[in-house]
C-alpha positions as CSV (number, residue, x, y, z in Angstrom):
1,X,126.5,48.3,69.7
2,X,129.4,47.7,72.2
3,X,129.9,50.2,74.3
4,X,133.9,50.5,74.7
5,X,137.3,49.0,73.2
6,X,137.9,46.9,75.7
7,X,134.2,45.6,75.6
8,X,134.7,45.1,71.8
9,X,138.0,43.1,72.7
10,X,136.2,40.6,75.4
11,X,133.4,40.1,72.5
12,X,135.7,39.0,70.3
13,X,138.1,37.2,72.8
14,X,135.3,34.9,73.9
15,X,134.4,34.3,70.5
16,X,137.7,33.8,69.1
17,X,137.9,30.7,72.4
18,X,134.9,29.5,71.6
19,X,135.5,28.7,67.7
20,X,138.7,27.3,68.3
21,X,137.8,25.4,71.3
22,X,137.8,21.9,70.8
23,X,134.2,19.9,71.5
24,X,134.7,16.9,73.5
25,X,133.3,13.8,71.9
26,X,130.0,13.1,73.4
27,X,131.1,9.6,73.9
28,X,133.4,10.5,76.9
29,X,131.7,9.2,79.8
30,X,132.9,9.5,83.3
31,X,134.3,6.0,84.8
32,X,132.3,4.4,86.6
33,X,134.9,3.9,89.7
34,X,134.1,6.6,92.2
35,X,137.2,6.0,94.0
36,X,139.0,6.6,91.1
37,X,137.9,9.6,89.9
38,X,138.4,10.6,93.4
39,X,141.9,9.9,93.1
40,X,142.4,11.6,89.5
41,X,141.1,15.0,90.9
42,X,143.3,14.5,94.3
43,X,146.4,14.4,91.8
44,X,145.0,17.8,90.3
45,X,145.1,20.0,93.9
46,X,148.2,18.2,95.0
47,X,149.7,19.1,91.5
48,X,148.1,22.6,91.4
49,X,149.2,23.7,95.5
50,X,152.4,22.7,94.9
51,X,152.4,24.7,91.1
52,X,153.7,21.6,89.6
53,X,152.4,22.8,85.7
54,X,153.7,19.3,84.2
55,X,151.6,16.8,86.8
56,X,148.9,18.9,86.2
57,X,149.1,18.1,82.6
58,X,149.7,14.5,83.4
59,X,146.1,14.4,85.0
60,X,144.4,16.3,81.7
61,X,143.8,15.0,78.4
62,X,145.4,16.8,75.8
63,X,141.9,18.4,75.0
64,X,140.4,19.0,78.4
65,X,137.9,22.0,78.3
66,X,137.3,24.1,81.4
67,X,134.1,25.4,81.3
68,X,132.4,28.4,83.7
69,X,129.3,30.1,83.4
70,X,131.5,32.9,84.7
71,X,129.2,34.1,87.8
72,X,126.6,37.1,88.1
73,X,127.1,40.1,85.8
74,X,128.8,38.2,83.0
75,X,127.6,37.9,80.2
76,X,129.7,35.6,78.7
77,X,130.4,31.7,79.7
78,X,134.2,30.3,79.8
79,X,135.9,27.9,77.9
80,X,139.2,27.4,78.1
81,X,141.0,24.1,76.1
82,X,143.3,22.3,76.0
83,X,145.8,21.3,79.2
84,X,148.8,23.9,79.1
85,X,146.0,26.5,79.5
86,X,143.8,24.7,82.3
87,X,146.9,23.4,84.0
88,X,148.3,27.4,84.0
89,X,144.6,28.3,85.2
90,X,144.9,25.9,87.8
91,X,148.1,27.2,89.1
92,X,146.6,30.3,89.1
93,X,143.7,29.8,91.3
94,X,145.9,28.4,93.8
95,X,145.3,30.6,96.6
96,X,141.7,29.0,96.8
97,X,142.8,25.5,97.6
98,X,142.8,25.9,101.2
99,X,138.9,26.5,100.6
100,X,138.0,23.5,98.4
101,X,136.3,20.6,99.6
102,X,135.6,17.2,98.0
103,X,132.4,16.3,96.8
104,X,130.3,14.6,94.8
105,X,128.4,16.8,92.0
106,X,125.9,15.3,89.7
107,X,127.8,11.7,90.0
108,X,131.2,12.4,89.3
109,X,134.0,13.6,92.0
110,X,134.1,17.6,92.1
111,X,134.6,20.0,95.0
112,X,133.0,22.7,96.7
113,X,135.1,25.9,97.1
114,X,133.4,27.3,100.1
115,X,134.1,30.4,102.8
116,X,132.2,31.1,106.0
117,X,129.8,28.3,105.0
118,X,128.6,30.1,101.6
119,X,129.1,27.9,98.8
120,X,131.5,30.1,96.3
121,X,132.2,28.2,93.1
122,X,131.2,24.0,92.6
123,X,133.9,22.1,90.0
124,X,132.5,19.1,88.8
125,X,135.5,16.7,87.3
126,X,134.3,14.4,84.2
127,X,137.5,11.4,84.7
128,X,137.9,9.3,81.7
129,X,140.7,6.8,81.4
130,X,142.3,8.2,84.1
131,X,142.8,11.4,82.4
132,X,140.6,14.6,84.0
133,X,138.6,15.5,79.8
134,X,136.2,18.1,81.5
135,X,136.0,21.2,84.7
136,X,132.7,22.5,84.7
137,X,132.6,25.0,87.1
138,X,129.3,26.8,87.9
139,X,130.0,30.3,89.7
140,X,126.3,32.3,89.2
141,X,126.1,33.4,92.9
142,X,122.2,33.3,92.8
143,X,122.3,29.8,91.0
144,X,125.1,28.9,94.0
145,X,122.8,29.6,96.8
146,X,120.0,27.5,95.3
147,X,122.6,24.1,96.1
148,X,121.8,21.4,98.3
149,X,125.2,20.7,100.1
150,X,124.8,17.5,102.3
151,X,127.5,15.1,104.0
152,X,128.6,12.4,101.3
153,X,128.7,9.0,103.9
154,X,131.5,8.1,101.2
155,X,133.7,10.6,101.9
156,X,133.5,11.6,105.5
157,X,132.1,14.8,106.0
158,X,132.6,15.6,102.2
159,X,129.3,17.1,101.0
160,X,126.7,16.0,97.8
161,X,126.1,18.3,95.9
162,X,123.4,18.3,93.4
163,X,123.9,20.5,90.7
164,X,121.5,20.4,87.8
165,X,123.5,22.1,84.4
């Protein structure tokens, strides 16, 4: 039994995203070109600090899916679809560009929004065709603490981050 309105309205709210979420095809597989998924996800924070909604939607497929596990004390994971609504999330969460740094997570380009050298929130970018079809974005504090962040040789200081999910 829920325990208030407004927890009844989240219920249903995530469930309502999560039927009419699309599922990406399995077959979508990040390319292979580091340097260009590197570039790809550069256009995203360029287009998303300067709150440019329509080149963020020219980086997204039309059915991009944002995914969070939400962080500590949720219950619920995230799933947002489609590229109006990640491109107006994006916009959004602005104000935690300055703190982003690239990376590599799990093989594909990502960053690593970090403050005070505490690892905050890791997005992992899946690029195909040139088009950004996948955020993942991990924010469990505990699960945050467990990363291994280590300088990428590739990217300068940019760190690896290994992120099993």
């Amino acid at each position: 039994m829920l325990g208030s309105l407004t927890e009844a309205d989240d219920v249903v709210q995530d469930a309502w995203l999560r039927y009419t979420a699309p599922t990406p095809p399995r077959w979508r597989t990040p390319d292979p070109d580091p340097a260009r998924q590197r570039e790809v996800v550069d256009g995203f924070f360029a287009a998303a600090r300067d709150g440019d909604l329509d080149a963020l939607v020219a980086v997204l497929d039309p059915d991009v899916v944002l995914r969070s596990d939400a962080g500590a004390g949720s219950r619920f994971p995230v799933t947002l679809p489609g590229a109006r609504t990640v491109a107006g999330q994006a916009v959004t969460f602005g104000r935690l560009l300055p703190l982003a740094r690239p990376a590599l997570v799990n093989g594909v380009a990502g960053v690593v929004v970090a403050a005070e050298g505490r690892p905050l929130s890791v997005m992992a970018f899946t690029v195909t065709g040139g088009r950004v079809v996948a955020i993942d974005v991990p924010a469990d504090a505990e699960r945050l603490q467990q990363l291994l962040v280590l300088p990428d040789q590739r990217e300068g200081d940019a760190p690896a981050v290994p992120v099993e999910g």
